[in-house]
C-alpha positions as CSV (number, residue, x, y, z in Angstrom):
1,X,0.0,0.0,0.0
2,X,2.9,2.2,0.7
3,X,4.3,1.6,-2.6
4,X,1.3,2.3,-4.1
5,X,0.6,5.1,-2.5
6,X,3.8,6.9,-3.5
7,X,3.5,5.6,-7.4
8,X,0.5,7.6,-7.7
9,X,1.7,10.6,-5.6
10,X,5.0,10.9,-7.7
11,X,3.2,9.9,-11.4
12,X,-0.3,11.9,-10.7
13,X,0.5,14.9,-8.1
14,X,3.6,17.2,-9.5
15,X,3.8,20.7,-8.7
16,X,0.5,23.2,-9.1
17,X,0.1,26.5,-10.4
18,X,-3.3,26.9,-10.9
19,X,-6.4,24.1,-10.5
20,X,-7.6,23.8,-13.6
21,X,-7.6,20.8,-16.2
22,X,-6.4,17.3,-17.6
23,X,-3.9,15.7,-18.8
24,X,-1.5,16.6,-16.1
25,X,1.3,13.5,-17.6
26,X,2.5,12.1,-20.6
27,X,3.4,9.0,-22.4
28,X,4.8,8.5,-25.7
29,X,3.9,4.6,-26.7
30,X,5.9,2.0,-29.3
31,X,3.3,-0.8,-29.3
32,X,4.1,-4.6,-30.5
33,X,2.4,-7.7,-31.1
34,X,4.7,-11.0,-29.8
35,X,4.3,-14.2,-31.3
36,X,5.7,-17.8,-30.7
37,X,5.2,-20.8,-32.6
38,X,2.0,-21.8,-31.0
39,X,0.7,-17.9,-30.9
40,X,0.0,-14.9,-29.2
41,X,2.7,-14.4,-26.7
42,X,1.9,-10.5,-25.2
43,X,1.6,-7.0,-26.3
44,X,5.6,-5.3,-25.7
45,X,4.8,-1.9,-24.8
46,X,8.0,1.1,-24.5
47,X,6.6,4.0,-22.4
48,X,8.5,7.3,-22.4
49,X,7.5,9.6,-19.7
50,X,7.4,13.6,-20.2
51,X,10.1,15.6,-18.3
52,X,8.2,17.1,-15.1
53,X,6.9,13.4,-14.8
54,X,9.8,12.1,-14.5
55,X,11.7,14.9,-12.3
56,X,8.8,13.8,-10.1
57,X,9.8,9.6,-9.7
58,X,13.3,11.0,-9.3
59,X,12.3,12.9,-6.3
60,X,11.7,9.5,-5.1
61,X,13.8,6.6,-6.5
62,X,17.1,8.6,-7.1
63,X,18.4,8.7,-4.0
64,X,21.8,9.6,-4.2
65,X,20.7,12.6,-6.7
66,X,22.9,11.9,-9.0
67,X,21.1,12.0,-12.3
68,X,21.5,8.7,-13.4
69,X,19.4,5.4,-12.2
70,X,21.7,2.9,-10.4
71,X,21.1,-0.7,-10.2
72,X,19.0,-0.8,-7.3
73,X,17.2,2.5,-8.4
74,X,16.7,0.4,-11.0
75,X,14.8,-2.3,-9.0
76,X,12.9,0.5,-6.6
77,X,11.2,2.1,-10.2
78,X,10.1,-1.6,-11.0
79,X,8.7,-2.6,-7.9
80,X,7.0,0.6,-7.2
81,X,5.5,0.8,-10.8
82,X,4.3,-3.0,-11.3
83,X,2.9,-2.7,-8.2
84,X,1.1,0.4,-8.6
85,X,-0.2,0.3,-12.3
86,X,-1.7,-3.1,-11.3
87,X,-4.9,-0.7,-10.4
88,X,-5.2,1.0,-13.4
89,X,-4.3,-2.5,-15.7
90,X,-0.8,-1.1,-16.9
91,X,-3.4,1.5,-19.4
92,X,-3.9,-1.5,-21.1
93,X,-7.5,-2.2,-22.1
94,X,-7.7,-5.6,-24.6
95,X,-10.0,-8.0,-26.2
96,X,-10.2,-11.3,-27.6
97,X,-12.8,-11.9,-29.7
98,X,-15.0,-9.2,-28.5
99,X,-14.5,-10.5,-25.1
100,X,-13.1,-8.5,-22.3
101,X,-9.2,-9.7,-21.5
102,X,-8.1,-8.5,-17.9
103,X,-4.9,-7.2,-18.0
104,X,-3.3,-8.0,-14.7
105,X,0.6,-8.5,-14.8
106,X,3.1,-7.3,-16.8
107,X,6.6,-9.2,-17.3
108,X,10.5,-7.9,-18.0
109,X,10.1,-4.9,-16.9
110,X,13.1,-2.5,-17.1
111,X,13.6,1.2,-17.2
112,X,16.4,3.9,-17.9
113,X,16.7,7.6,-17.9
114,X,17.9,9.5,-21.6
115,X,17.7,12.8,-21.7
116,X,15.4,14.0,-19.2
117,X,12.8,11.3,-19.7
118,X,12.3,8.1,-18.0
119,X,11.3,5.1,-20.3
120,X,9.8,2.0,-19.7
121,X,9.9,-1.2,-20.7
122,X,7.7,-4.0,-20.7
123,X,5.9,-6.9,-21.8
124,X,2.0,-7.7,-21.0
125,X,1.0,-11.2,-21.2
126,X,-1.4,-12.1,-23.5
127,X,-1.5,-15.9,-23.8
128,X,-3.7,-17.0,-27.4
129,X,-3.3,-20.4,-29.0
130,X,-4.0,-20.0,-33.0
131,X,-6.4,-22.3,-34.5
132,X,-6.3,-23.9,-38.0
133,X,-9.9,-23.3,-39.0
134,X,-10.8,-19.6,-38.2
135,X,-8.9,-16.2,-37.3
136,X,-9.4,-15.0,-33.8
137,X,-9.3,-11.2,-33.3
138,X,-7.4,-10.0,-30.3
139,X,-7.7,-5.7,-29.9
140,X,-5.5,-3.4,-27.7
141,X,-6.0,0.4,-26.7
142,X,-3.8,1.7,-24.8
143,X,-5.1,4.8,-22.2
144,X,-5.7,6.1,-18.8
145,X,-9.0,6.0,-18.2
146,X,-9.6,9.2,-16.1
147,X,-7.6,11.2,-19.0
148,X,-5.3,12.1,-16.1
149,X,-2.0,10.8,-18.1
150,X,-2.4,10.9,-21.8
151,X,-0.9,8.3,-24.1
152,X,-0.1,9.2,-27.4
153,X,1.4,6.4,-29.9
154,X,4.6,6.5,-31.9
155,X,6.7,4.4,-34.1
156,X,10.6,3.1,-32.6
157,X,12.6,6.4,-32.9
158,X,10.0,9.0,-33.7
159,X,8.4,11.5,-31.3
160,X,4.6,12.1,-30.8
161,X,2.3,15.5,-30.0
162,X,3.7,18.2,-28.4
163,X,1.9,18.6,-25.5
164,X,3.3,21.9,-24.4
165,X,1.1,23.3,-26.8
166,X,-1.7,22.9,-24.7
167,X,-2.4,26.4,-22.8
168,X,-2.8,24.4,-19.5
169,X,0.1,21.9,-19.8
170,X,1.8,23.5,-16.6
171,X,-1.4,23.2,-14.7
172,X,-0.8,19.9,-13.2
173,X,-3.4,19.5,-10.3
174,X,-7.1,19.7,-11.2
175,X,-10.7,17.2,-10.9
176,X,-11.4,15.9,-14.2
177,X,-14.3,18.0,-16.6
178,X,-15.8,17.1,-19.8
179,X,-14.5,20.3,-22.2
180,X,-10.8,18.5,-21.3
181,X,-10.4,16.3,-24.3
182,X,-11.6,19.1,-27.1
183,X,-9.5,21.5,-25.8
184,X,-6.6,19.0,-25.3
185,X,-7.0,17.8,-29.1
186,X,-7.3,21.3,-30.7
187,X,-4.2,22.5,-29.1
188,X,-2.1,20.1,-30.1
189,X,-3.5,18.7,-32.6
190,X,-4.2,14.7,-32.3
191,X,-4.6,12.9,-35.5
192,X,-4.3,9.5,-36.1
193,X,-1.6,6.9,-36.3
194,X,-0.6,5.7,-39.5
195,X,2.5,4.1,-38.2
196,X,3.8,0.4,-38.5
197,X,2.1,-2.2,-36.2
198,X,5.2,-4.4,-35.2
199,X,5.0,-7.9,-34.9
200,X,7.8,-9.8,-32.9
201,X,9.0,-13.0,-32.8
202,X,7.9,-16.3,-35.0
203,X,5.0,-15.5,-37.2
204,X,6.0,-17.9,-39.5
205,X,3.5,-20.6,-39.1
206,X,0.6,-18.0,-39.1
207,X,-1.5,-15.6,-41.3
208,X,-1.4,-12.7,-40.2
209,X,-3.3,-9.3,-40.9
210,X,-2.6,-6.2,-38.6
211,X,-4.4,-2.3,-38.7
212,X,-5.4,0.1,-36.3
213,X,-8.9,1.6,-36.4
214,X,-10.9,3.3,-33.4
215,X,-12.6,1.4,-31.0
216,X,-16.2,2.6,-30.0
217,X,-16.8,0.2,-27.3
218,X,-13.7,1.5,-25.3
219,X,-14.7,5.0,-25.1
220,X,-13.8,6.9,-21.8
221,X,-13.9,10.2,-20.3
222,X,-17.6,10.8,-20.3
223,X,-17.9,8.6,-23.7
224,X,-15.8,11.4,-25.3
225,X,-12.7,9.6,-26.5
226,X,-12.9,7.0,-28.5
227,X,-9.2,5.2,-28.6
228,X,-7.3,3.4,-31.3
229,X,-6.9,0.2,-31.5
230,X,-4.2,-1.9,-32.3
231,X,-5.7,-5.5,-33.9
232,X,-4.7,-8.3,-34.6
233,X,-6.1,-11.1,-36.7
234,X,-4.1,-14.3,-36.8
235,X,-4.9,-18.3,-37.5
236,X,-2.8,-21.0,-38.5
237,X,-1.7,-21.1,-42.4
């Protein structure tokens, strides 16, 4: 509980200027499918953190204040964040045939600090066996439901919005109201992503066909975001 308790504080409560609106924190997202020879493995996520963010799980884990993450700062940032995104389901919302998949561990986790930003590093189980006679559909969205951090998506080695355009990013402490997304996505602009969807390991034996589109039945904040979906359809060849 402790642990917990400190996750949030250093992730969701940074400095305040003025009470006014969400997002208050920021991940960029590389998203990946993981296969093995029988099939579905996980969903290998990369999460970089904006800059007050991280200043903020400094202020807790580096405790020699040097900069720089040691091997047992190392550790503390792991077992204070799989402990504490275990409530909110690592942002990870997925389905499996239209079917609700709870999301409720994540494996391999490691993080490091490069230029200002912490990133993390991940892998969320996701155990399905391919059949031979039909494709099974397996969909992932990747938020925070209260809009409090916003993820964005972005290819390996490219950068996302800018959220500093937003005319509240400094505001950082503030309840959650409805006019938050629409003024969020007209200041900075959110489009959609047209990037890659990677798919790791053996594939070989499968067929395989891979998009992201919106997802209507995983709409949050007061129904107002609709997410996009990374999908997956896959079967034996």
């Amino acid at each position: 509980m402790v642990r917990r308790f400190i996750f949030l504080l250093v992730l969701f409560i940074a400095p305040v200027s003025q009470v006014l609106a969400h997002p208050h924190a920021f991940v960029e997202c590389t998203f990946a499918f993981v296969m093995d020879k029988d099939g579905l493995v996980g969903f290998k996520q990369r999460w970089t953190l904006d800059e007050m963010t991280t200043v903020s799980v400094l202020d807790v884990v580096d405790t020699d204040r040097n900069g720089m993450l040691s091997a047992k700062e190392q550790i503390a940032v792991r077992d204070l964040s799989v402990e504490s995104l275990l409530a909110f389901h690592y942002f990870t919302a997925a389905r499996i045939d239209g079917r609700d998949y709870p999301v409720q561990s994540i494996t391999d986790f490691s993080a490091e600090l490069n230029n200002g930003k912490l990133t993390y590093e991940f892998l969320v189980p996701c155990r399905v066996k391919a059949l031979a006679g039909r494709s099974q559909e397996v969909k992932v969205a990747v938020y925070d439901d209260s809009f409090y951090t916003f993820v964005s998506y972005v290819e390996e080695g490219k950068s996302a919005i800018d959220p500093s355009k937003d005319p509240l990013f400094a505001n950082r402490q503030a309840p959650a109201r409805p006019e938050d997304f629409k003024r969020f996505s007209d200041a900075v602009g959110l489009g959609k992503y047209k990037g890659k969807i990677p798919i790791q390991g053996d594939a070989a034996k499968f067929k395989i066909a891979a998009d992201v589109r919106e997802a209507p039945e995983m709409a949050y904040f007061f129904d107002q975001i609709v997410p996009q979906a990374f999908i997956l359809d896959f079967r034996l060849k």
